[in-house]
C-alpha positions in Angstrom: 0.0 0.0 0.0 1.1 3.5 -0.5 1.7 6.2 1.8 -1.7 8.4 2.2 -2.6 11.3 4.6 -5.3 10.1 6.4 -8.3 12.5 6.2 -9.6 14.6 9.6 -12.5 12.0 10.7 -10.4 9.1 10.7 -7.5 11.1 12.9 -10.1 12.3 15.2 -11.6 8.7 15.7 -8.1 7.8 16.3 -8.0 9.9 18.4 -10.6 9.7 20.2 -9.3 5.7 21.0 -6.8 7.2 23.3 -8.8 10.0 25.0 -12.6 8.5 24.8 -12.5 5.0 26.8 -15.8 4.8 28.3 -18.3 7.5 29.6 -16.3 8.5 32.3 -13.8 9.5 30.1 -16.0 12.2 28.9 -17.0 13.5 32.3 -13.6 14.0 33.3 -12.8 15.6 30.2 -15.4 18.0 30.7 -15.4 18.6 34.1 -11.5 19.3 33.8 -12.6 21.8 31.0 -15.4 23.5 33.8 -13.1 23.9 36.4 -10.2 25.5 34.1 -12.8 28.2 33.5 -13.2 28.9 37.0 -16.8 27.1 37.9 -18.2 27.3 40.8 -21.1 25.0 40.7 -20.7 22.2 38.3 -23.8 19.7 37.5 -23.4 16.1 36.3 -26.0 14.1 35.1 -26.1 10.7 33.3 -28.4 8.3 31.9 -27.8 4.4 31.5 -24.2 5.0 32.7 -23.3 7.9 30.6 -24.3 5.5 27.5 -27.3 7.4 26.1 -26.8 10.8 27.7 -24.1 12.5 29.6 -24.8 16.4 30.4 -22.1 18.5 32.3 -22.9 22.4 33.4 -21.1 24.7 34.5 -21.1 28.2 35.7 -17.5 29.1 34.2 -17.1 32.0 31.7 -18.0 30.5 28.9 -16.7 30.0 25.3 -16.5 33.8 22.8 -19.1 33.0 19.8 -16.4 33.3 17.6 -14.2 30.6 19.4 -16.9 28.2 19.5 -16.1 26.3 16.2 -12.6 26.8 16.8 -12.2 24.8 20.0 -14.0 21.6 18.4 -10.8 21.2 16.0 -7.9 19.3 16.7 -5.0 20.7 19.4 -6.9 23.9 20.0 -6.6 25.0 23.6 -6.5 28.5 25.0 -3.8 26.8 27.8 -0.9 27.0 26.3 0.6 28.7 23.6 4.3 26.8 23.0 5.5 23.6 24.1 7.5 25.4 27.1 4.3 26.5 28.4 3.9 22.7 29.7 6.6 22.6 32.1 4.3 25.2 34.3 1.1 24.6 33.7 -1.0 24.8 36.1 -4.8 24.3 34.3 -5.9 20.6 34.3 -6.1 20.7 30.6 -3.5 21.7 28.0 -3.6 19.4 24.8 -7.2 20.7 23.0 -8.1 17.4 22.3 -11.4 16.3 24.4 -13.7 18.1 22.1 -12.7 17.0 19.5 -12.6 13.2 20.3 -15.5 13.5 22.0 -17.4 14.7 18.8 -15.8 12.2 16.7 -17.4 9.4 18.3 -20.8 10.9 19.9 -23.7 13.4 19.1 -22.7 16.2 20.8 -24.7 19.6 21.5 -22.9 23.0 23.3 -24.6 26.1 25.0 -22.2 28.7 25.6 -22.8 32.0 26.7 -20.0 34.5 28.6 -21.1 36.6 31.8 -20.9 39.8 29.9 -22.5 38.9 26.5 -26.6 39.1 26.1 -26.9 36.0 24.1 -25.1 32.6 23.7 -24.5 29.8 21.2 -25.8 26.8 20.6 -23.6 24.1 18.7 -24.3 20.7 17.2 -22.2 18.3 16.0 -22.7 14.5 15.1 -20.1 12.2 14.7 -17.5 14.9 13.9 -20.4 16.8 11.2 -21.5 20.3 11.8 -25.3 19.8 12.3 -26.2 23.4 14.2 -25.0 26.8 14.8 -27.3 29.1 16.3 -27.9 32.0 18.8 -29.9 31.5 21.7 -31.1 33.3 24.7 -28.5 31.1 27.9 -27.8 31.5 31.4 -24.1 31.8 32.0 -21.4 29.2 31.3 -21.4 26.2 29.7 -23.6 22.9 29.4 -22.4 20.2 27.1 -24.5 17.4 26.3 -23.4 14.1 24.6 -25.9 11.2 22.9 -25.3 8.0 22.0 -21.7 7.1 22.6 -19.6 5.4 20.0 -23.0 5.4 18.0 -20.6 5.4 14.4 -17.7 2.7 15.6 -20.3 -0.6 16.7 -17.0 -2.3 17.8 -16.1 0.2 20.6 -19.5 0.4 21.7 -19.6 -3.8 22.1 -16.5 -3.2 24.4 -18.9 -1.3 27.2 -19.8 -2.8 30.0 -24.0 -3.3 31.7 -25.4 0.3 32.5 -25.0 0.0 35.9 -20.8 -0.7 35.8 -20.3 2.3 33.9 -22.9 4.0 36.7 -20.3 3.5 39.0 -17.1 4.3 37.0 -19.2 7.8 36.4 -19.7 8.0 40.4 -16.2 7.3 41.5 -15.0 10.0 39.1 -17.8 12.4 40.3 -16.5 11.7 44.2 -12.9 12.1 42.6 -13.4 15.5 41.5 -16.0 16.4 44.6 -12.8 15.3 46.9 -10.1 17.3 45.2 -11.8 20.7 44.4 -13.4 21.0 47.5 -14.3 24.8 46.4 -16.6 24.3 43.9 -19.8 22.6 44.6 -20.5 19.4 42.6 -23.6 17.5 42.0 -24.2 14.6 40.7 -27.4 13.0 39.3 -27.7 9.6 37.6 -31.4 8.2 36.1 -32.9 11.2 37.6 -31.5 10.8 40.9 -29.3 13.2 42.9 -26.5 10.8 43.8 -24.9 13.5 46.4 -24.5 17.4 46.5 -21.2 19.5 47.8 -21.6 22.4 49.2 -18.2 24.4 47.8 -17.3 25.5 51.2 -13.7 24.2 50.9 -14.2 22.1 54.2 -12.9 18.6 53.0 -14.0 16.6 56.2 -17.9 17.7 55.4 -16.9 15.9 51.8 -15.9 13.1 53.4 -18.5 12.7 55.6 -21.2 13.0 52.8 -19.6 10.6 50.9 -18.3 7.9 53.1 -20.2 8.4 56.1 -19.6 9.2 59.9 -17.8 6.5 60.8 -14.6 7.9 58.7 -15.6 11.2 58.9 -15.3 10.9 62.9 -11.9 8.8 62.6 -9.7 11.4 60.7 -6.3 12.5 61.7 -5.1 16.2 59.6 -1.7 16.3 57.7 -0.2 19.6 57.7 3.2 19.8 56.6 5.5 22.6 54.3 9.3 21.9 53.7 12.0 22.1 50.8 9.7 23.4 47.8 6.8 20.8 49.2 3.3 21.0 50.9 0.6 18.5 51.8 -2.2 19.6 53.6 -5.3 16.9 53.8 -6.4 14.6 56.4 -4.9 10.5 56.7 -7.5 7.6 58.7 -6.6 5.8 61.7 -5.2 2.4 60.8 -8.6 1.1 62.1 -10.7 2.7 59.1 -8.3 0.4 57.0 -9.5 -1.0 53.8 -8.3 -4.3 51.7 -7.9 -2.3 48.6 -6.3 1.4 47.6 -9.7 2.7 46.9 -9.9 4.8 49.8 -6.5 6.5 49.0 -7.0 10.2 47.6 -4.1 12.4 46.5 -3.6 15.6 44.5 -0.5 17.6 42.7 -1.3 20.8 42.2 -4.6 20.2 41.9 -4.7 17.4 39.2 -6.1 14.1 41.0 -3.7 11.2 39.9 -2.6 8.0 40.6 0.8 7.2 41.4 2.6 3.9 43.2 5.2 6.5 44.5 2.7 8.2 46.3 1.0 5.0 47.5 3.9 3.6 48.9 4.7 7.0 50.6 1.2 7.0 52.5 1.5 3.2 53.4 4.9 3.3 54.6 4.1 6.0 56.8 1.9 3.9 58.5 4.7 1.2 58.9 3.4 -1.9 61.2 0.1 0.6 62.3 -1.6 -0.8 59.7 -2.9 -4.7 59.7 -0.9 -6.3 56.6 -2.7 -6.4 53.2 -4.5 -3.3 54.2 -4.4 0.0 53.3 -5.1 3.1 54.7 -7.8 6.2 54.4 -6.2 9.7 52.4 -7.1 12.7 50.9 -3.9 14.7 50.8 -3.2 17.8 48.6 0.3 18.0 47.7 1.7 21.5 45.9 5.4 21.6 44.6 6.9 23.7 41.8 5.0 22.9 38.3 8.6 22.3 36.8 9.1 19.3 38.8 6.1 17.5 37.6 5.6 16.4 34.1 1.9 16.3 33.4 2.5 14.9 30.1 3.0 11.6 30.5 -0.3 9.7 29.7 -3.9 10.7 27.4 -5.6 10.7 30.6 -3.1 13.3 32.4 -3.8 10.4 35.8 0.2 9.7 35.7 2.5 12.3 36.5 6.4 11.8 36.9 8.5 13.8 39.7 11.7 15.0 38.9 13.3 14.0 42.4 11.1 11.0 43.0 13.3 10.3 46.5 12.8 14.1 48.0 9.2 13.8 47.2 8.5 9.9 48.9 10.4 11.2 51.5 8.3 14.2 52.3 5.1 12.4 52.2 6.1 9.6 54.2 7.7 11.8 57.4 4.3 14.2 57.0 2.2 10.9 57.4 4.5 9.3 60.3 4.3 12.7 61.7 0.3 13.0 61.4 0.5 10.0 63.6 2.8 10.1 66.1 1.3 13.0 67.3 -2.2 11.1 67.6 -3.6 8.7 70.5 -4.2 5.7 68.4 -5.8 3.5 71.2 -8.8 1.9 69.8 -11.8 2.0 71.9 -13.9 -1.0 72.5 -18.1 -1.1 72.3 -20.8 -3.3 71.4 -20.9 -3.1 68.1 -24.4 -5.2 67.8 -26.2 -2.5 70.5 -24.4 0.8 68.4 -25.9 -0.8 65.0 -29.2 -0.7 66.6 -29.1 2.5 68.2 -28.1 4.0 65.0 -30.7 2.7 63.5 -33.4 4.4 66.2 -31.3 7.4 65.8 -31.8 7.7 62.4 -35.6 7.1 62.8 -36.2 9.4 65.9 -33.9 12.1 64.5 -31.6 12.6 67.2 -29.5 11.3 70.0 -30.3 12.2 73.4 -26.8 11.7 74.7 -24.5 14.5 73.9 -21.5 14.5 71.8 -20.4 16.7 75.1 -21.4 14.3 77.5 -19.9 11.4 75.8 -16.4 13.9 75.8 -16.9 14.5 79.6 -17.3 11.3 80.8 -14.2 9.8 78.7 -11.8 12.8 79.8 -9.7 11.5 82.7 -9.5 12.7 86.1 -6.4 12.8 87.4 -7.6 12.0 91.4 -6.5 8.4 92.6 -9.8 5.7 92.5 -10.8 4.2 95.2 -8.7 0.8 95.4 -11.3 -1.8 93.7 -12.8 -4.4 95.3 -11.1 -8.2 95.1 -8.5 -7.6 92.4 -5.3 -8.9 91.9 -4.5 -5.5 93.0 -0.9 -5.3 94.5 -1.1 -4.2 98.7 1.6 -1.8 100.4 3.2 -5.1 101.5 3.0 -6.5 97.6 4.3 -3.9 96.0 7.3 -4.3 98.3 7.7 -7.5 97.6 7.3 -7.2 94.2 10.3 -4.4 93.8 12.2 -6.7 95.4 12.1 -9.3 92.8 11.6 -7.1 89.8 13.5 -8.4 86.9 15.3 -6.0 84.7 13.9 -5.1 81.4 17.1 -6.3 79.3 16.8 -9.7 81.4 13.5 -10.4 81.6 13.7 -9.8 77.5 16.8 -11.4 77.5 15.3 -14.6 78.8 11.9 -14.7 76.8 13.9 -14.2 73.8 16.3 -16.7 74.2 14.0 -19.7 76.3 12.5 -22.1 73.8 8.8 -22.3 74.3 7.4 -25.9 73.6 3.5 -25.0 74.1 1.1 -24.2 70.9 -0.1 -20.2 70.7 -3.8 -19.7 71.3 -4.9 -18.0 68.7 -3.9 -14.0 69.1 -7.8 -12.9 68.9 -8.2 -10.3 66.3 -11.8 -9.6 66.7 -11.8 -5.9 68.4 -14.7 -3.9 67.3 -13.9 -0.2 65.8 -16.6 1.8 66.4 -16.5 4.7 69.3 -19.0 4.8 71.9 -22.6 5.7 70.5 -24.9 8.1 72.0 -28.7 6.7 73.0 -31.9 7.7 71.0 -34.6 10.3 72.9 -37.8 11.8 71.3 -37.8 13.4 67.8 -37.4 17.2 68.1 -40.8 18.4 66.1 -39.1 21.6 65.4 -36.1 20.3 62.8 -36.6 18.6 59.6 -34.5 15.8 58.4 -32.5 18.2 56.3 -31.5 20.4 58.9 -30.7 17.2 61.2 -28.2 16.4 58.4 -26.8 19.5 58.7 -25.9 19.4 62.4 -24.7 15.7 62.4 -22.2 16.8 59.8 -21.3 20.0 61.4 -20.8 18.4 64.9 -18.7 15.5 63.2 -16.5 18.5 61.8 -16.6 20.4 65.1 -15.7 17.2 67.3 -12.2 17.5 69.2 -10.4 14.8 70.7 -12.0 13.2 74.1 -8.5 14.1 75.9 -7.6 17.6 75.3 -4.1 19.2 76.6 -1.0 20.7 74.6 0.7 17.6 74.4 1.1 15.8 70.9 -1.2 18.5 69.0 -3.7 18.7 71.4 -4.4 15.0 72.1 -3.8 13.7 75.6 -1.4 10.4 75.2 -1.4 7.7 77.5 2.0 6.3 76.0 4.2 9.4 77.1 6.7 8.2 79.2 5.5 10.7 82.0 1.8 8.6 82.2 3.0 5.6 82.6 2.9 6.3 86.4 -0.6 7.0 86.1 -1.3 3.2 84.4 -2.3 1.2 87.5 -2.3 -2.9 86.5 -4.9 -4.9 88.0 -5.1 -7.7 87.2 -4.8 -10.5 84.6 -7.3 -12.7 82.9 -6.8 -16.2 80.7 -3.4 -15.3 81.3 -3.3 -13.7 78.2 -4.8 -9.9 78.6 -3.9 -7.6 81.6 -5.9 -5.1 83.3 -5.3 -1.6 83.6 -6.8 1.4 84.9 -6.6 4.9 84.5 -9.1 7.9 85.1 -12.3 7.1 83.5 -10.6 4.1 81.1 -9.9 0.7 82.0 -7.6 -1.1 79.6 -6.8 -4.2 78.1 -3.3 -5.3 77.1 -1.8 -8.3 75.4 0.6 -9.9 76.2 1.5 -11.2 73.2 1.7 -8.4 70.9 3.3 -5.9 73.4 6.1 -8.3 74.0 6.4 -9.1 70.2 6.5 -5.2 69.7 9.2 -4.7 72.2 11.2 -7.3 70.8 10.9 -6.3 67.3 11.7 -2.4 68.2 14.9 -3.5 70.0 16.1 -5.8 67.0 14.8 -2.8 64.8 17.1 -0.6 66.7 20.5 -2.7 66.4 20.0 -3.4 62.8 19.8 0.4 62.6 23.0 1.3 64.9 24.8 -1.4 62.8 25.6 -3.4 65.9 25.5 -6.4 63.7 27.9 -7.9 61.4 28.0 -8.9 57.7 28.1 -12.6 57.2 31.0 -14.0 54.4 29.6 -15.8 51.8 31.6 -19.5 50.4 31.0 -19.9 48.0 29.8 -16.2 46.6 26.2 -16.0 45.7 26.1 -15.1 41.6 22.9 -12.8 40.7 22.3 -11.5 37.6 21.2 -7.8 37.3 19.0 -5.9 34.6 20.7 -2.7 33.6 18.3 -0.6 35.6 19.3 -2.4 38.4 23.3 -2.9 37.8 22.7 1.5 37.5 21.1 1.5 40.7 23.7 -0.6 42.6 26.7 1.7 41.1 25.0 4.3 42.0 24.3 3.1 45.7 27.3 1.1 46.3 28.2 2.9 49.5 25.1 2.5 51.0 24.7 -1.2 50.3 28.0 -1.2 51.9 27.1 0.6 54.5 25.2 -2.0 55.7 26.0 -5.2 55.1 26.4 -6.4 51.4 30.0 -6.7 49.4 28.6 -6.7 46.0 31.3 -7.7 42.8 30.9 -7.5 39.6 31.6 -10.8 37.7 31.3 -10.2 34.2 28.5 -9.2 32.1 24.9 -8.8 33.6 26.7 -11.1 36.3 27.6 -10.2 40.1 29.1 -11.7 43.4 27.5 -11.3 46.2 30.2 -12.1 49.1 28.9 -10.5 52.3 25.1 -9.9 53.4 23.9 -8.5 56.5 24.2 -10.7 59.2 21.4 -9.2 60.9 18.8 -12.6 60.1 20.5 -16.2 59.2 17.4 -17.5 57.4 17.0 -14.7 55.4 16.9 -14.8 51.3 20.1 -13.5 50.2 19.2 -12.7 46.8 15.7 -11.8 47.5 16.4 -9.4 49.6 18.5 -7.7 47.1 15.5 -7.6 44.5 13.4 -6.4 47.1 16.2 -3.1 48.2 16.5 -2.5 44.1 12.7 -2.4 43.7 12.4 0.0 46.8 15.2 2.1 45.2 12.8 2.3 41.7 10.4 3.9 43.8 12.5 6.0 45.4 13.5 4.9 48.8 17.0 5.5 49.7 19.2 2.4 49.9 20.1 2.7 53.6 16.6 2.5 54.7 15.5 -0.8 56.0 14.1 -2.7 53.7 10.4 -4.2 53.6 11.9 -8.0 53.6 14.1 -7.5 56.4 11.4 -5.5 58.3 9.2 -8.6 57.8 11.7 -11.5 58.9 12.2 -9.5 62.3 8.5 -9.1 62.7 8.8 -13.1 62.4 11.7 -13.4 64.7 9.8 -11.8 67.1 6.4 -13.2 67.3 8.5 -16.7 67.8 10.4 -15.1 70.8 7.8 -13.4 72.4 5.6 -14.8 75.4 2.6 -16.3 74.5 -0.7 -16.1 75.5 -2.1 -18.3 77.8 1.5 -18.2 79.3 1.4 -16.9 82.7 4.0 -14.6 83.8 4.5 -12.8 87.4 3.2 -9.0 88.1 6.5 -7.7 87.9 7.2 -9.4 84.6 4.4 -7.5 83.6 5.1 -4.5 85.1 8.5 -4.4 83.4 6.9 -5.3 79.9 4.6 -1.9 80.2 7.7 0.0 81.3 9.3 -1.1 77.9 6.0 -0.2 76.0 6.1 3.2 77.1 9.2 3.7 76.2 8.4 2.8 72.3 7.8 5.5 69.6 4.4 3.7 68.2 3.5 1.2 71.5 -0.4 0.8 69.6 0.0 -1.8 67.5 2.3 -5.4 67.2 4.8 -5.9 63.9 1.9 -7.3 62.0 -0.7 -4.5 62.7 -2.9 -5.9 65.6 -3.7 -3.5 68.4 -1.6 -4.1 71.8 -4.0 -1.9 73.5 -7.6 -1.4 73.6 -9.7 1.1 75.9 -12.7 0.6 77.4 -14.5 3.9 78.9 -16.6 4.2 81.8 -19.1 5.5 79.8 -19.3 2.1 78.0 -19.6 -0.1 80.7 -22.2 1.8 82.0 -24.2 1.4 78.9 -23.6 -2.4 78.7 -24.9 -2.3 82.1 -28.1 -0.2 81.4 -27.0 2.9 83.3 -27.3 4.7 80.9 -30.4 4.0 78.5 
């Protein structure tokens, strides 16, 4: 065949292949275009999943008559003017292709009109044909309307899927956009139906609560953090709001909502052992950095970006997260979880709760005045405690001796089971006076409003119990299936296990030699012979110091070919050359090579649970004692290697609703 020039329609549907991939792909496109003309209320609204109708309005400034024709051709954008322009742009669109793939493959209709003209235009085109040009009487802005996707290419059509799947693509983008331009307000209707409605008041946590509920809303820890040419402002979950999939993870550059496994990994490995393994955590983070470190230009969609100092950036994120919380009281509070399902339910029917979110907050706060000594406990006497100073173990010994003494008996099972949920208030009487709406309203606004049940300066305004300072205040009590020990403070009783807080002390002080390079490397005979890609041979000539620094003596042996004569001799069973794939992969991402890395994180977390008491394994008061002394100590005491909770509160509040005091 010869060489041709292929005519305008067939580019466009072309095209279009890239940009157009299902009906989503149209509402981002033109929601993208209502934003970059600075809308403030933008309406989307759908029918059988964008398929037969998709309709976006906006209250932008709308398209110049004369420019209307113009901006359904090819490349024509009023965002840039020369290929430079990319490298700071800041609007969400740049390439002027979306009407004019979207044209190419739909029946599509435009009423334009600016603030200051008297009349608009109205524009028709079907499958890339000029079917209407008119003036027409309009409000201000724009509303684009698009029939019958894919209505000229059959095949593309076939390759939808059912109404209700591409329902859903439509919503997530909707909640997409809602999330990361929480100043405009958003709405949303599909078949009819107003699927949710932002305000555009800029507060992110009333966005969140509309569109995942109070339970998240109410379980939100805020990210504030500006260093080195970054910022991330946002809000991160508690590790208990976790979810098996990255759907709940929202980020932002500049604006632009992406996706990005740098990113990702940033947010979860600021969680670190926090989060329970396989899970992954709650974000919506807004991250600003200089436009010429970002290049936009990387994919049709604009959804992958690439940094230009991917380390410095994954660094940032990860120490504003780990930041975010350390500075938060990550206990997790115990209730019934059967009885708060039911009283939200007769809350939601009677309209209100005739606790208060107050009272709730007053009973939890502690008071700081000694309880009266309890009644038949294993609490210690004058005379016990005494005794019990006497033959206090040291910490390093006790530790010492758990670590080292095989233990013969089967683990129970570590129970896992601890319910999430905070305390819930009890229904009372509807309130004649309010309508649902307006209940809405206040739920959300008191969510918003609601501070931390333990206010003081410490730790941004949260009052710890792990502070090295409270540990006197921690009173143990007891002990029960020789597994979980009692403890008491204020308004809170506690529940520790034994298990996981000795497994977390163990892993913390392995954690901490590895670190201070108190460990050896281990010779090799004979060598172990890897071979590297050239991404990865780059990587290790680039990082040879720091794979030096702790532990490996890496040669090369000829070709793609290396010797690996010295490892770390911080684990004996661990996988030489697995461990190496796993540092080069982190270093792709842009960890640095002398962080830990995830493999040897993971084979201490093992060492540990085998050396750590077990439960049902009964150990003395002063064992105990010394154990909690050691826990205080740590920077993150809440949760074992593996993510279960070492702690969990129980208020007096609670057990006075389990008990029916308060109805």
């Amino acid at each position: 065949m010869s060489i041709q020039l292929l005519d305008e329609s067939t580019i466009n549907k072309i095209a279009a292949g890239e940009v157009i991939e299902r009906p989503a792909s149209i509402v981002k496109e033109l929601t993208e275009n209502a934003i970059d003309a600075d809308a403030s209320v933008i309406t989307i609204e759908i029918r059988d999943g964008g398929i037969s109708m998709i309709r976006v309005t906006d209250n932008g400034g709308g398209i110049p008559a004369d420019e209307v024709k113009t901006a359904f051709l090819r490349h024509a954008t009023s965002k840039i003017q020369r290929a430079e322009d990319i490298l700071h742009v800041r609007s969400l669109g740049f390439r002027g292709e979306a009407l004019a793939s979207i044209s190419a493959v739909s029946r599509i209709e435009l009423i334009t009109r600016q603030r200051d003209a008297l009349t608009g235009i109205r524009y028709a085109v079907e499958g890339g044909r000029e079917t209407v040009f008119e003036e027409v009487g309009a409000p201000g802005g724009t509303t684009v309307i698009t029939r019958d996707l894919f209505f000229n290419t059959p095949v593309r059509r076939s390759f939808l899927k059912a109404a209700v799947t591409e329902t859903a693509h439509v919503a997530a983008l909707a909640e997409e956009l809602a999330l990361s331009h929480p100043e405009i307000s958003i709405r949303f209707l599909a078949n009819g139906q107003s699927r949710f409605h932002t305000s555009g008041n800029r507060e992110v946590k009333d966005i969140i609560y509309q569109l995942y509920g109070r339970e998240i809303a109410s379980k939100l820890l805020p990210v504030s953090r500006t260093e080195q040419g970054f910022s991330v402002q946002g809000f991160i979950g508690r590790p208990e709001i976790s979810r098996g999939s990255r759907a709940l993870e929202h980020y932002c550059v500049n604006g632009r909502y992406i996706k990005s496994p740098l990113l990702a990994k940033a947010i979860e490995d600021g969680y670190g052992d926090r989060m329970m393994q396989h899970n992954f955590p709650f974000a919506v983070l807004f991250l600003e950095m200089d436009p010429e470190t970002v290049d936009v230009n990387v994919h049709p969609t604009k959804r992958e970006v690439r940094f230009s100092d991917t380390q410095a950036c994954y660094l940032f994120l990860r120490s504003a997260v780990e930041d975010a919380l350390q500075r938060a009281e990550l206990i997790r509070l115990s209730s019934l979880q059967e009885e708060n399902k039911k009283k939200a339910a007769q809350s939601a029917a009677l309209g209100r709760d005739s606790v208060s979110q107050e009272e709730v907050r007053a009973e939890a706060r502690p008071q700081h005045k000694k309880p009266p000594e309890p009644f038949e406990t294993q609490r210690l006497t004058e005379e016990r405690k005494r005794e019990a100073e006497e033959q206090a173990l040291s910490l390093s010994s006790f530790l010492s001796a758990y670590g080292q003494r095989q233990i013969n008996q089967s683990a129970k099972a570590e129970s896992t089971g601890t319910s999430e949920s905070k305390t819930a208030e009890s229904p009372a009487k509807p309130d004649s006076g309010q309508t649902a709406d307006r209940e809405a309203v206040s739920e959300r606004k008191a969510v918003a409003e609601e501070k931390p049940a333990f206010e003081t300066v410490e730790r941004g305004g949260q009052y710890a119990l792990f502070r090295p300072e409270e540990r006197k205040n921690l009173r143990l009590i007891g002990a029960v299936f020789d597994t979980y020990w009692l403890a008491e403070r204020g308004n809170s009783l506690y529940l520790i296990d034994q298990h996981a807080a000795h497994e977390k002390v163990n892993y913390e002080r392995l954690l901490a030699s590895y670190r201070k390079q108190e460990l050896s490397s281990q010779r090799l005979e004979p060598p172990l012979l890897i071979t590297l890609s050239a991404e990865e041979q780059a990587l290790l000539e680039s990082e040879r110091e720091s794979f030096e620094k702790i532990g490996f003596s890496v040669e090369h042996f000829g070709g793609s070919s290396y010797a690996v004569r010295a490892v770390p001799n911080i684990l004996p069973s661990v996988l030489k050359e697995e461990l190496l794939k796993t540092m080069f992969a982190s270093l792709a991402e842009g960890q640095r090579a002398d962080d830990v890395p995830l493999l040897i994180i993971e084979k201490t977390a093992s060492m540990s649970c085998k050396a750590a008491i077990k439960g049902n394994q009964h150990i003395s008061l002063a064992e105990a004692e010394a154990l909690l002394d050691e826990l205080f100590s740590l920077e993150n005491p809440y949760n074992c290697p593996h993510g279960r909770p070492t702690i969990i509160e129980l208020t007096k509040t609670e057990l006075e609703r389990r008990f029916k005091r308060i109805v």
